[in-house]
C-alpha positions in Angstrom: 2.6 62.7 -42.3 1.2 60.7 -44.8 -1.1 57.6 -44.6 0.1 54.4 -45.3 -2.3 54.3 -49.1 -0.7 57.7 -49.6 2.5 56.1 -49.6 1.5 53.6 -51.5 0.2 55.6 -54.5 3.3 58.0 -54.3 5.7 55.2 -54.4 3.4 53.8 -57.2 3.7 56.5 -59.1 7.5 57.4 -59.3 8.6 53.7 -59.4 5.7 51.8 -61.6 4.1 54.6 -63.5 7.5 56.4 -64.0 6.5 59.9 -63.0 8.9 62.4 -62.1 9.4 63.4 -58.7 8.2 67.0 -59.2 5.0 66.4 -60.5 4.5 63.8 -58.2 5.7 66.5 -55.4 2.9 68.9 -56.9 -0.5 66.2 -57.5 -0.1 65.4 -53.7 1.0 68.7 -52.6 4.2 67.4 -50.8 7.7 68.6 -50.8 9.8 67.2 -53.2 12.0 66.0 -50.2 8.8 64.1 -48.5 8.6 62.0 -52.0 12.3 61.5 -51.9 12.5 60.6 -48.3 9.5 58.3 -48.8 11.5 56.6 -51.9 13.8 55.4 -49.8 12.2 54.5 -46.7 8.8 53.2 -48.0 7.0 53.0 -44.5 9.1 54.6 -41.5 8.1 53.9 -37.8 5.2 55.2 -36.2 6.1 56.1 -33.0 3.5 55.3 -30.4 3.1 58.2 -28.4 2.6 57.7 -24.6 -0.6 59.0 -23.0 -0.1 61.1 -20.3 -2.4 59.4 -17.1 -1.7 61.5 -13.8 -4.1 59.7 -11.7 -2.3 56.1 -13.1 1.3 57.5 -12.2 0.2 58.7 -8.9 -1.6 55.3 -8.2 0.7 52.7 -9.8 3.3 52.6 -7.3 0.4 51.9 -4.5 -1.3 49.4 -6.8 2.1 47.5 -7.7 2.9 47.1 -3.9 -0.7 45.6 -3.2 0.0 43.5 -6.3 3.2 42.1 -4.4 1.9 42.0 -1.5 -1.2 40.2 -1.9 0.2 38.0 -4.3 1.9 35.9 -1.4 -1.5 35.9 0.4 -4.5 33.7 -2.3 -5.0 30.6 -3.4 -6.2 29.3 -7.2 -9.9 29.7 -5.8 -9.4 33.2 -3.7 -7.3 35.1 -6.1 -7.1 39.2 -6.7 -9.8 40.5 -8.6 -10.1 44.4 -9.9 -13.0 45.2 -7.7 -11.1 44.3 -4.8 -8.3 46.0 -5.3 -10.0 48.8 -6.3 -12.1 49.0 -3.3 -8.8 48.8 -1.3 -7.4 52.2 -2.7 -10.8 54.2 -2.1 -10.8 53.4 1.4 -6.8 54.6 1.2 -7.9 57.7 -0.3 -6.9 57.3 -4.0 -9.2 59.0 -6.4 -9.0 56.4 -9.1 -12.0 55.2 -11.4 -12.5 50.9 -12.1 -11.6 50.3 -14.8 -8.3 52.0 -14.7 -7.5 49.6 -12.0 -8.9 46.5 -14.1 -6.8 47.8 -16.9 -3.7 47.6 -14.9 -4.5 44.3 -13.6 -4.7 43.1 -16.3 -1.4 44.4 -17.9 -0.3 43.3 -14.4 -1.3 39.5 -15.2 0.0 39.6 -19.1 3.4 40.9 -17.9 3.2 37.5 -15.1 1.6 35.1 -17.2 3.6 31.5 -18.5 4.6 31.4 -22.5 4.2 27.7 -23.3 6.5 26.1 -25.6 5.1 23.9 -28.3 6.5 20.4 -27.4 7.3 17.3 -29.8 6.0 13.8 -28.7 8.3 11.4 -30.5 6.5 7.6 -31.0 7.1 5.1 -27.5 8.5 8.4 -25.6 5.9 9.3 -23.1 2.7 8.7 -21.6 1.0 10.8 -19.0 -1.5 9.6 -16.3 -3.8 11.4 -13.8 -6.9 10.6 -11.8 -10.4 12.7 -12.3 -13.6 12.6 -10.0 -16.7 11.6 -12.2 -20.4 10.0 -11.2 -22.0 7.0 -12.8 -25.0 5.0 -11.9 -23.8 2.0 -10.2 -26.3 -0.9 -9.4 -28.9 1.5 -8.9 -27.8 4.1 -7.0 -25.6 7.5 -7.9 -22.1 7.2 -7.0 -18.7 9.1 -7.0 -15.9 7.2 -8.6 -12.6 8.0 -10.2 -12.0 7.9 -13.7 -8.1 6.7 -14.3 -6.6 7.7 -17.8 -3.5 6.9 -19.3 -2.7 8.6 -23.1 0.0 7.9 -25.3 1.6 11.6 -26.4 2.5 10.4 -29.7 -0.3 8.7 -31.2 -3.2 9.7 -28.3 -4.6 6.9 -28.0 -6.3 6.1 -24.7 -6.6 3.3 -21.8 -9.6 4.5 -19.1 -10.5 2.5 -16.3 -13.1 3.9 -12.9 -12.3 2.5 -9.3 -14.3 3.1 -6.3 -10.7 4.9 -4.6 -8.2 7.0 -6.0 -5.3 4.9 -3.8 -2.5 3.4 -4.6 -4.1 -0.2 -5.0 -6.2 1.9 -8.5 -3.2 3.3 -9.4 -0.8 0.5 -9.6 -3.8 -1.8 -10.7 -4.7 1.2 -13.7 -0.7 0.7 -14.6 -0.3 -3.1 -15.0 -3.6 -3.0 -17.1 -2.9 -0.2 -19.2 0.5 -1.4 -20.5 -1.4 -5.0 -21.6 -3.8 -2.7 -23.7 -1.5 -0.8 -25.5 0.5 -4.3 -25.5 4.1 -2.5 -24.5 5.4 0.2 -22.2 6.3 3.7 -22.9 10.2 5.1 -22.1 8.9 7.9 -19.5 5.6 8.3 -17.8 4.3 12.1 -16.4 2.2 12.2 -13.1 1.4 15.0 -10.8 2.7 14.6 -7.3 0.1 12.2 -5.9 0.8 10.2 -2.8 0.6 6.9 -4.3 4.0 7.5 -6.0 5.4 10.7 -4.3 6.2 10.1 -0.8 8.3 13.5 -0.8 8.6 16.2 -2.8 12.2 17.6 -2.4 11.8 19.9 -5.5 13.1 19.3 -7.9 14.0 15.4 -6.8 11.3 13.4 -5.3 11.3 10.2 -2.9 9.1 7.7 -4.3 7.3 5.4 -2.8 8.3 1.6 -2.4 5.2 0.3 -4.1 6.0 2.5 -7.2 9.5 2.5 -7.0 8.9 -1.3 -7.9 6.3 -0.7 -10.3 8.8 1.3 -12.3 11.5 -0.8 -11.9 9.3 -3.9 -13.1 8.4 -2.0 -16.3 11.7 -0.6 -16.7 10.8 3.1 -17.4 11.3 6.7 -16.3 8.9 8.3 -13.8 8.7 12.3 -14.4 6.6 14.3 -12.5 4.8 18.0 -13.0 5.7 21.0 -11.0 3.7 21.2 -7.8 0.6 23.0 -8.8 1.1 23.5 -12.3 -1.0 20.4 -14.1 -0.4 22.1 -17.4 3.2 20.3 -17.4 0.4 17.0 -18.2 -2.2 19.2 -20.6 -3.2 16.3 -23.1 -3.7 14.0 -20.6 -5.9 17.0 -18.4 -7.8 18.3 -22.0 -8.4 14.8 -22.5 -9.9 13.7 -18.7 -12.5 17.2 -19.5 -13.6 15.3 -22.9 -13.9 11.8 -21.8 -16.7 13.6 -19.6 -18.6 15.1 -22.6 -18.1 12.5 -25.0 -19.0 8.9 -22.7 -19.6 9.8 -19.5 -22.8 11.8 -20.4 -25.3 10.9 -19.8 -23.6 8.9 -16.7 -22.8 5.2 -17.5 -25.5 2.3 -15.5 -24.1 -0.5 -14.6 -24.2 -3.4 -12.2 -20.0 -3.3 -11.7 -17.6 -0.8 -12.4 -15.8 -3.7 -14.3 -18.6 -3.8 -16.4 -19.2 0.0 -17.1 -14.9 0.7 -17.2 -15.0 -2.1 -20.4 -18.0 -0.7 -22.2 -16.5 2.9 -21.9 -13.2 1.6 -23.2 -15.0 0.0 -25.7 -16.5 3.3 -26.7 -12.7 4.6 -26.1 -11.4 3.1 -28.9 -14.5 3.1 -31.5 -14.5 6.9 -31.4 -10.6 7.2 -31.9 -10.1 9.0 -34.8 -8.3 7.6 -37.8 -5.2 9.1 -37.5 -4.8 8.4 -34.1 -5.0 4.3 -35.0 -2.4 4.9 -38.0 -0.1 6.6 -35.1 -0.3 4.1 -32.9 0.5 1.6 -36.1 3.7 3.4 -35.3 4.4 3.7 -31.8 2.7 0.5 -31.4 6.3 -1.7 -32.4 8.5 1.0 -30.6 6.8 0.3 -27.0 9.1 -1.5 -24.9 8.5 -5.1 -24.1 5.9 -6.3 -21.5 7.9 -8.4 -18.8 7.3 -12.3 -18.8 5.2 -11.8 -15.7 3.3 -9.3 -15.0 3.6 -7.1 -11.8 1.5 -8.0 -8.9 -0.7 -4.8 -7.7 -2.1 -6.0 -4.3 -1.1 -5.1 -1.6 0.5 -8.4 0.8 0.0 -7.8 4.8 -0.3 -10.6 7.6 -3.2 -10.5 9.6 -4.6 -12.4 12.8 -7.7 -14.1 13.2 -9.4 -13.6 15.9 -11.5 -16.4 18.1 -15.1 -15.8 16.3 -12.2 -16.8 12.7 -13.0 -13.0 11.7 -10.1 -10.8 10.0 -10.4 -6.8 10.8 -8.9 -5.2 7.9 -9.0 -1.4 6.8 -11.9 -0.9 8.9 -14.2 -4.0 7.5 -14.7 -7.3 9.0 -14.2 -10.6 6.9 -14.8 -14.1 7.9 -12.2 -17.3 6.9 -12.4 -20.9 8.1 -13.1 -21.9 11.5 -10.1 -24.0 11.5 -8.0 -20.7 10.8 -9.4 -19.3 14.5 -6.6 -17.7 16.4 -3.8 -17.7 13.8 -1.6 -15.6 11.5 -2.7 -15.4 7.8 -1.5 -13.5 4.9 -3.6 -10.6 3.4 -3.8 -9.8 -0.7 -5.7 -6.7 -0.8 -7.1 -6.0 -4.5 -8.4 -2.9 -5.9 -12.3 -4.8 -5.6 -11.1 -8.3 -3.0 -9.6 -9.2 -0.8 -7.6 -13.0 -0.1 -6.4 -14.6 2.8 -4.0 -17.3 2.5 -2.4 -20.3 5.1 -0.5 -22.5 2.8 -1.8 -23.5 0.0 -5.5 -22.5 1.2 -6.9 -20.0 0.1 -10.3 -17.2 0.5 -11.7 -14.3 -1.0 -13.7 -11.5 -0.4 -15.1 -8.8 -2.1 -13.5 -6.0 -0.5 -15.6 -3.6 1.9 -15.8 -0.2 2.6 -14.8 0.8 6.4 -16.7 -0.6 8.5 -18.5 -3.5 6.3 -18.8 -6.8 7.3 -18.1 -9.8 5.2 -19.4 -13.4 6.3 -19.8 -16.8 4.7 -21.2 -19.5 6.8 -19.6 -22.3 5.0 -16.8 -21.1 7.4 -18.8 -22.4 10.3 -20.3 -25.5 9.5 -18.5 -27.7 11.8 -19.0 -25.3 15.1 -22.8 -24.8 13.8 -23.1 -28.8 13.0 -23.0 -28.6 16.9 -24.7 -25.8 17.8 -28.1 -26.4 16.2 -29.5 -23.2 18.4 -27.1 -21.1 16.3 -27.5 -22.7 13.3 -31.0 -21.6 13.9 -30.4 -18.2 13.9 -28.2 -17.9 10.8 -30.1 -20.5 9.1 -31.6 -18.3 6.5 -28.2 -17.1 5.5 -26.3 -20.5 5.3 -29.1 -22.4 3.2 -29.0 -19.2 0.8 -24.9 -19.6 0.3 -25.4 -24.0 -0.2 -27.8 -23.7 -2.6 -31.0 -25.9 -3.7 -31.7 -28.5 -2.3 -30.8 -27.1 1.2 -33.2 -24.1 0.8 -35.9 -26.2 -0.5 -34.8 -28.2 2.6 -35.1 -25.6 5.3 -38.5 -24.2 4.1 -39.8 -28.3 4.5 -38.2 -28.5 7.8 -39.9 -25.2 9.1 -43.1 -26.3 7.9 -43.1 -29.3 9.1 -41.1 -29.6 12.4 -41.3 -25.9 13.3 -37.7 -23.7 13.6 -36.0 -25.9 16.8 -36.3 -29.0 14.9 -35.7 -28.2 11.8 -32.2 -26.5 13.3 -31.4 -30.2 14.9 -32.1 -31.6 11.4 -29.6 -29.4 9.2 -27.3 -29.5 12.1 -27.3 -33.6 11.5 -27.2 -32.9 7.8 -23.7 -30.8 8.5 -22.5 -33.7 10.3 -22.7 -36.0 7.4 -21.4 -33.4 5.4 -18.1 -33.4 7.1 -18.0 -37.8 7.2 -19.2 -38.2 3.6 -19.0 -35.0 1.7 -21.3 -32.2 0.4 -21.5 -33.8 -2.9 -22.6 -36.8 -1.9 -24.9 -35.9 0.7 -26.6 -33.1 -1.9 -26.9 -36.0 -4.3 -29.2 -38.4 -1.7 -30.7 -35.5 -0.3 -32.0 -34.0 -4.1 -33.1 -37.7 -4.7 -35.0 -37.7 -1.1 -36.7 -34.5 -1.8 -37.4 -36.2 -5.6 -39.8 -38.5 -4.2 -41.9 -35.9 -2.3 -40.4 -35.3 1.4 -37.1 -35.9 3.5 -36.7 -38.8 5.2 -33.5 -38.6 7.7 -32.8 -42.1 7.8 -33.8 -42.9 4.1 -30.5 -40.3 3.4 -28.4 -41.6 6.0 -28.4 -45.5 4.0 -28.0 -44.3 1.2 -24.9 -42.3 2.0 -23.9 -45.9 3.5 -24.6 -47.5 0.2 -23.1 -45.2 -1.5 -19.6 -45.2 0.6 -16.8 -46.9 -1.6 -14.3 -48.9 -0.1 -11.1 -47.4 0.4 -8.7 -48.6 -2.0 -5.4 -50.1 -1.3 -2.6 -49.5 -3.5 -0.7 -53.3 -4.3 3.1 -53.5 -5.0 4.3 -54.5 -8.6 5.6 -57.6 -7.5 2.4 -58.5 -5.3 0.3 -58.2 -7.6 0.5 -61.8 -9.4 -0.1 -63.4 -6.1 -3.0 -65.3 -5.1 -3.9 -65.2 -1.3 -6.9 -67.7 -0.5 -8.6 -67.4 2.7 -7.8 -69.3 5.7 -9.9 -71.6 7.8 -9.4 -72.6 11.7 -8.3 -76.0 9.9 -5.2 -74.7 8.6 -4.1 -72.8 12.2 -4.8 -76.3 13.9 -2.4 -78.5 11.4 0.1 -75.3 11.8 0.2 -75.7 15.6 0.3 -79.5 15.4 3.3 -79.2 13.2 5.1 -76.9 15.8 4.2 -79.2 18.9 6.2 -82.2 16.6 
């Protein structure tokens, strides 16, 4: 059989050169039927020839049947490996060398493997969302934190945000903020089957959650979720999660908040977009659908009770609301980073707490420690610290001077007049008192009287033209002469 440049030159020859077919036949010492044949067909099939293996045909069937077997029995981190396998059919009894069994595994694993289909993203179609663990430097101190990252398919551009959970509160919190970036909403939205919007998976349906279920129904688009296990259905949004790791998260981000470090790294988001991603956005941009007039609200409502020391316990942390609140039912917004407890129209925050914090403001208290100067004592420190100046400057005087019991009796006083006059008013005479040098009680106390306006009434229209002069005993003595008469 001839080589392929053999064929080449012969078909050269007769078809280019115009030689004849015998003295073609006789330079290459081929029949004159081999040049004819190869006229017609210029490169005829190679048939592969199969290599006989007896010690792979007697071991294949065993091997296979592990294969099957095992297959049922690993996970993505404790998966069949060649060595193993191999190990498995010496102690059998097979005769069979390594790599002949990594060979076959991996024909095994080709023959198994996914083909992915190259997908279109059309502009506004879909977005796709997923959660990834990362560290930063927060305040100080090394922390774990989740990295949420939404990314337009079309265009690729990019909204990231970190939280200190990966919950539901992050994730609905991650949506509402993502669609005012990119100013619009995309038709369909692909997750994995996380908890915060899958409370089922009944493949291939899924039972959402309620909190989601409204979400989507707010923003009016499509949920579509990834087959369980297989986070390739989402691949730009996982490639991208690996390189927002390399490209700003290294080395790790400092930062006092994670509000502070989330906007610089969007920041650094968007300034390292490349410039076709900004002129494909200039096109999906228009074709987003519309926000809503309001926005969707991401915390999470629950009533709670206060207990008698006006303490809420909630997810595991304790938090403190006005004394007056003491033994009733309030209503609970839980936030992604605070908490805020409503009665009416009033209302309190918190920065929200890890299980088992505890959250306090003594402001709560200051009419039960206005009375109690023994326990205003003890929390003292605290309390002057939340007021402010001049109550600190205050309390370091009082101690000086009067020592820790009496100085407790004089801020309790101080609370007091708080609660009759105001804690403007009585900061303002109590910054002019320590003005002049010390604190005088009693100096404060006249001129929180001088300073009290009188209350004013409010005269009808039709009063207000009239004169009323004030009466004398005279005048009640004619009246009740006139009535004897």
């Amino acid at each position: 059989m001839l080589g392929v440049m053999d064929i080449y030159a012969l078909r050269r020859k007769v078809l280019v050169e115009g030689q004849s077919q015998r003295r073609v036949a006789r330079e290459m010492g081929v029949a004159r039927d081999t040049v004819r044949r190869y006229l017609e067909t210029p490169a005829p099939e190679r048939q592969e020839r199969q290599r006989y293996s007896p010690v792979l045909d007697r071991v294949r069937p065993r091997l296979e049947q592990l294969l099957e077997e095992w297959s049922h029995r690993t996970t993505a981190k404790q998966r069949i490996t060649g060595r193993r396998l191999h190990r498995q059919l010496r102690e059998e009894g097979y005769e069979v060398g390594l790599t002949l069994v990594l060979a076959e595994l991996r024909e095994w694993r080709r023959r198994r493997a996914e083909v992915y289909a190259p997908l279109v993203h059309r502009p506004a179609e879909s977005a796709q969302v997923d959660f990834f663990e990362v560290r930063v430097d927060l305040a100080g101190e090394r922390r774990r934190v989740w990295l949420l990252v939404f990314r337009l398919m079309h265009s690729g551009r990019d909204y990231v945000r970190l939280y200190e959970r990966q919950d539901q509160l992050a994730f609905l919190d991650g949506h509402v903020r993502a669609f005012a970036h990119f100013g619009g909403v995309p038709r369909r939205m692909v997750y994995d089957n996380l908890s915060a919007a899958v409370r089922r998976v009944q493949f291939p349906r899924r039972r959402l959650t309620e909190r989601f279920a409204a979400l989507a129904s707010h923003y009016a688009f499509e949920p579509s979720f990834a087959r369980p296990g297989q986070g390739h259905d989402k691949g730009g949004v996982e490639g991208r999660g690996r390189g927002l790791r390399w490209q700003v998260l290294t080395p790790l981000p400092r930062g006092d908040s994670l509000q502070q470090i989330s906007d610089e790294m969007q920041e650094e988001v968007d300034r390292l977009a490349p410039k076709r991603v900004w002129e494909r956005f200039a096109t999906e941009g228009p074709l987003l659908r519309p926000l809503p007039t309001v926005a969707f609200e991401p915390r999470r409502m629950q009533p709670v009770s206060v207990n008698r020391s006006a303490m809420v316990r909630l997810e595991g942390a304790w938090y403190s609301v006005p004394e007056r609140w003491a033994g009733l039912r309030v209503t609970a917004w839980v936030g992604v980073s605070e908490v805020a407890f409503q009665r009416g129209a009033e209302q309190v925050s918190h920065p929200r707490q890890r299980f088992g914090g505890r959250r306090v403001r003594y402001r709560h208290y200051l009419g039960e420690l206005s009375r109690k100067p023994q326990a205003l004592r003890q929390v003292a420190p605290e309390l002057v610290d939340e007021l402010g100046g001049p109550y600190d400057r205050l309390w370091d005087l009082l101690e000086d001077e009067r020592g820790g019991h009496e100085a407790a009796r004089a801020l309790a006083r101080l609370l007091q007049a708080d609660a009759e006059h105001g804690e403007e008013r009585v900061r303002a005479a109590l910054e002019a008192g320590l003005a002049e040098g010390g604190f005088d009680e009693l100096a404060v106390r006249r001129s929180l009287a001088a300073s009290q306006a009188p209350d004013e009434v409010t005269v009808p229209e039709r009063l207000r033209g009239c004169r009323v002069e004030q009466a004398s005993l005279a005048d009640f003595d004619r009246l009740l002469e006139r009535g004897a008469s």
